[in-house]
C-alpha positions in Angstrom: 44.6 120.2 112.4 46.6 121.9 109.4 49.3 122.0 111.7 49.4 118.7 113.0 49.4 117.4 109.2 52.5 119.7 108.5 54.2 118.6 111.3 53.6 114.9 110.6 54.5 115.1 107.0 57.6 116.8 107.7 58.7 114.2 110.7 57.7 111.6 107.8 60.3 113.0 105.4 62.7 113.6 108.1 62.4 109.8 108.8 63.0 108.7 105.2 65.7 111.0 104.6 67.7 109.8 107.2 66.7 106.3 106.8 68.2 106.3 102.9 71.2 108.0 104.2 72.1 105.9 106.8 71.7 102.7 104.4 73.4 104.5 101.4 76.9 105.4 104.1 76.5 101.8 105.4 77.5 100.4 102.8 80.3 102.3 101.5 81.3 99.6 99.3 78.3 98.7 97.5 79.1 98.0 93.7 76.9 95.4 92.5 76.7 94.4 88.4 76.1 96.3 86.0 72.5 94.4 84.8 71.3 94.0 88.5 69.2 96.7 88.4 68.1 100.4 89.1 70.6 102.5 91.8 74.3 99.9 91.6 77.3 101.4 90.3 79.8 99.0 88.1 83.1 98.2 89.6 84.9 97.9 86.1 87.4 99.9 84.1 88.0 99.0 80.1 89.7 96.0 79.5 93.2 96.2 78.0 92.7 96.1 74.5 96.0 96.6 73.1 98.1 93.4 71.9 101.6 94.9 71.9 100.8 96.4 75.7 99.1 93.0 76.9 101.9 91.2 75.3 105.0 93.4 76.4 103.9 94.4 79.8 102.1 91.4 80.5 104.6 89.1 80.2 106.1 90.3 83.3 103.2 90.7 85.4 99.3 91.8 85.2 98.8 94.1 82.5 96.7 97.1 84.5 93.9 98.7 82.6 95.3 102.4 81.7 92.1 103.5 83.4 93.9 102.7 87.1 96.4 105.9 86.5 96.6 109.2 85.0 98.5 109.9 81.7 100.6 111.2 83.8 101.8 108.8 85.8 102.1 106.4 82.5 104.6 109.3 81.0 106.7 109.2 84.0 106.7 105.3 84.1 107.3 104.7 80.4 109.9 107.2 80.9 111.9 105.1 83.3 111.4 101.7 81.9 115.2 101.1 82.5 114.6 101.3 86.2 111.0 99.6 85.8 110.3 98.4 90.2 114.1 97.6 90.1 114.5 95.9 86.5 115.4 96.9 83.2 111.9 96.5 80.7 113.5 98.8 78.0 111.4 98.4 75.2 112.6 99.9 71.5 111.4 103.3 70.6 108.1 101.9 68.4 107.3 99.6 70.7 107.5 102.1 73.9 105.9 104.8 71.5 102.9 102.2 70.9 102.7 101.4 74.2 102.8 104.8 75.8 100.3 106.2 73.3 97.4 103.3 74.2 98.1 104.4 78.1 98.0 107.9 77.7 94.7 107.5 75.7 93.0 105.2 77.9 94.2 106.5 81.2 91.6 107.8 83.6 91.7 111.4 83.0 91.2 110.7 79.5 88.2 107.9 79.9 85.1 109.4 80.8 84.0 105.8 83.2 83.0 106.1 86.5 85.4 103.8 88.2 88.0 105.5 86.5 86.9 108.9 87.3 86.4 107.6 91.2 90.3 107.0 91.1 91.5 109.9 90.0 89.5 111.6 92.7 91.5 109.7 94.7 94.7 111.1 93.5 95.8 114.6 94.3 96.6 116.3 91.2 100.3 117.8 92.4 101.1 113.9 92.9 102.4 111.4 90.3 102.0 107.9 91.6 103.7 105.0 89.9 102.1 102.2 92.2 97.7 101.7 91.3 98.1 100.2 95.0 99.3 103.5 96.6 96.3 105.5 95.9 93.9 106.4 98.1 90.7 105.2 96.2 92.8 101.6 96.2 94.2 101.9 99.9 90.5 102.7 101.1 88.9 99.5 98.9 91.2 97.2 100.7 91.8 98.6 104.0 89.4 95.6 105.4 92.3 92.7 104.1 94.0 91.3 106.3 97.7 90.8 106.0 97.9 87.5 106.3 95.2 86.7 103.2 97.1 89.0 101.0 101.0 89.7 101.6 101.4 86.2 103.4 99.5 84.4 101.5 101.8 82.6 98.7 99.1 82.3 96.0 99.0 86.1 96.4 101.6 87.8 97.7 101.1 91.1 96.9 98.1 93.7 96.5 99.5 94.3 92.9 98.7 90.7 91.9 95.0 91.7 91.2 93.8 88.6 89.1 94.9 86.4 92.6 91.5 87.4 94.4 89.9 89.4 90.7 88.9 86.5 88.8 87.5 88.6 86.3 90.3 91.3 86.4 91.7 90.7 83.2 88.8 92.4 81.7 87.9 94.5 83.6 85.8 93.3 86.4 87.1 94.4 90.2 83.2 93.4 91.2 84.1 93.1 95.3 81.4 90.7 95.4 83.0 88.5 93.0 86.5 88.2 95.0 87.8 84.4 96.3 91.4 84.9 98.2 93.2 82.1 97.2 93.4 79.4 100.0 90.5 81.5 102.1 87.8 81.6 99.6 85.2 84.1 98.5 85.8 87.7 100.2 82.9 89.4 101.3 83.5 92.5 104.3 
């Protein structure tokens, strides 16, 4: 009888074991909010919180959290700001000083956040990308995207234009739950 019960038990655990796994790798997207309760992960990374940065940088195109990159990758780019993605955003020596030292501080070897810390996973550490869209933690969140809602679609254009589909991108928030694709509407895979 002993052995019956020991056999059962352990079939039982078996069972549950596999049955968390299974949902836990089926979704290997699932973020969720941060107040929705026990077991979600947050899909944010801090907010830019640096005028001069936000103002600069941001006049050109989305100013990217610091968090996306590694320091760096932000010392190589602020290095080269004369050949900035083929134009010339030479800034004067404060204001690049000022700018460099709120990206290395914030970048995502230096933040100790969980999104952040999931991207530079992603990033092998004898590599120093310049593009947040070339990483592997980015290239595997929007692998499901088709083309044609992204690249040919004129309200986006690009994966780099985050706040097109991230409406709440500019602080933060890359919730994939909370994504609308201009012209499509809200994203769900």
């Amino acid at each position: 009888m002993n052995k019956k019960i020991a056999t059962g038990t352990a079939v039982m655990a078996i069972c549950i074991s596999l049955s968390v796994s299974f949902v836990a790798a089926g979704d290997d997207d699932w973020w969720g909010d941060k107040d929705r309760g026990y077991g979600e992960r947050s899909a944010t990374v801090a907010a830019v919180m640096n005028k001069t940065y936000e103002t600069e940088c941001g006049a050109c195109h989305f100013a990217y959290q610091p968090g996306f990159l590694p320091v760096r990758s932000w010392v190589k780019m602020m290095g080269n700001l004369e050949d900035h993605f083929g134009d010339n955003a030479t800034l004067d020596a404060v204001t690049s000083k000022e700018i460099l030292d709120y990206l290395s501080n914030n970048a995502a070897d230096r933040k100790n956040q969980r999104f952040s810390r999931s991207i530079l996973r992603s990033i092998p550490q004898e590599t120093t990308p310049l593009r947040i869209t070339e990483t592997r933690f980015f290239t595997g969140e929007h692998h499901e995207l088709p083309k044609r809602l992204v690249r040919d679609n004129p309200k986006v254009r690009s994966f780099s234009n985050c706040q097109s589909c991230h409406t709440q991108a500019a602080k933060g928030d890359f919730n994939e739950h909370r994504v609308v694709v201009p012209g499509f509407g809200r994203w769900d895979d």
